[in-house]
C-alpha positions as CSV (number, residue, x, y, z in Angstrom):
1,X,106.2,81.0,101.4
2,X,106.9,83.9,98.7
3,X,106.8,87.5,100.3
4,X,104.1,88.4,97.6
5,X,101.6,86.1,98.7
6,X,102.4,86.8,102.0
7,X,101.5,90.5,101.6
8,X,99.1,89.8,99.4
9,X,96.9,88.1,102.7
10,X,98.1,91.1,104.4
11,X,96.3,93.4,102.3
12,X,93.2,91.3,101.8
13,X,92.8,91.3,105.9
14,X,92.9,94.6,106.4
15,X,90.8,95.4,103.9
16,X,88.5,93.5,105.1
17,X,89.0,94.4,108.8
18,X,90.1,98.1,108.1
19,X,87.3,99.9,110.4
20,X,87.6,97.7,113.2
21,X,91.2,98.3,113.3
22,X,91.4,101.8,113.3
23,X,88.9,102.2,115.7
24,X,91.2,99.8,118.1
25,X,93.6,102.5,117.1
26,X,92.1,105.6,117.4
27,X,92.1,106.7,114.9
28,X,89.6,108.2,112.2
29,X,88.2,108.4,108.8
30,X,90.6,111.6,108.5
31,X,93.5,109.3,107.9
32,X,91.8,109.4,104.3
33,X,92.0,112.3,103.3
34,X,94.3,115.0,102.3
35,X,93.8,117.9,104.9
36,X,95.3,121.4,104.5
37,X,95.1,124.8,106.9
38,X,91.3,122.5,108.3
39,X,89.8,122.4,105.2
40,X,89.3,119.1,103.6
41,X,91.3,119.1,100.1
42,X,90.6,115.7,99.3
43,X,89.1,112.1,100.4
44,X,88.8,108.7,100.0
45,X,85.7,107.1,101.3
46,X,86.9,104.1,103.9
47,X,84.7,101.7,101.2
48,X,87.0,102.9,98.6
49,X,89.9,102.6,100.7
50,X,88.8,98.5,101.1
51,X,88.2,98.3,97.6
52,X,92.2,99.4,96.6
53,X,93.8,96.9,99.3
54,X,91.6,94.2,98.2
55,X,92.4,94.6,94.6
56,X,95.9,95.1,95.5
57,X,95.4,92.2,97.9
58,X,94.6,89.9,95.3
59,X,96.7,91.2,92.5
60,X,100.1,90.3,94.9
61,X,98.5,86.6,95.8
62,X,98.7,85.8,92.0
63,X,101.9,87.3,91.4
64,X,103.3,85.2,94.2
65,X,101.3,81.9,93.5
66,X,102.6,82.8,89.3
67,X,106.6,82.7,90.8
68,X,105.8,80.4,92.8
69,X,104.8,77.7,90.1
70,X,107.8,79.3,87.9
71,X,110.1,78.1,90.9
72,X,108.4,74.5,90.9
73,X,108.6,73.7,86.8
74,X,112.5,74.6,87.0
C-alpha cells in the first residue's frame, strides 16, 4: 500500500475523531491556537481544524491512488 494513501486515512480519521481523541488525551482546544504572555494571539476553531485534515485527508488518498495506477500501467 502507498505511504500517501496510507496517510491520507490517517488524516481523514482523525479529522473525524479529533475531539474524542484529545479529550482521551487531555488535552484542550488551546492546542489551536497561538498563545503568547496568556493572551490569545490567534485560533483555529476545532471545526476548522477537521475541515484542513479532511481536505488534506483526501487530497493525499488521490495522490496515492494517482501513483498507484501510474505503477500498474507500467
Amino acid at each position: 500500500m502507498n505511504s500517501n494513501i496510507i496517510w491520507g486515512i490517517v488524516l481523514l480519521a482523525l479529522s473525524l475523531f479529533l475531539k474524542p481523541l484529545l479529550a482521551i488525551v487531555g488535552l484542550n482546544e488551546r492546542l489551536f491556537g497561538l498563545h503568547w504572555q496568556g493572551e490569545t494571539v490567534f485560533s483555529l476553531s476545532p471545526f476548522l481544524v477537521r475541515i484542513i485534515l479532511a481536505v488534506i485527508g483526501i487530497i493525499m488518498l488521490i495522490i496515492g491512488g494517482m501513483q498507484v495506477a501510474k505503477q500498474k500501467n507500467e
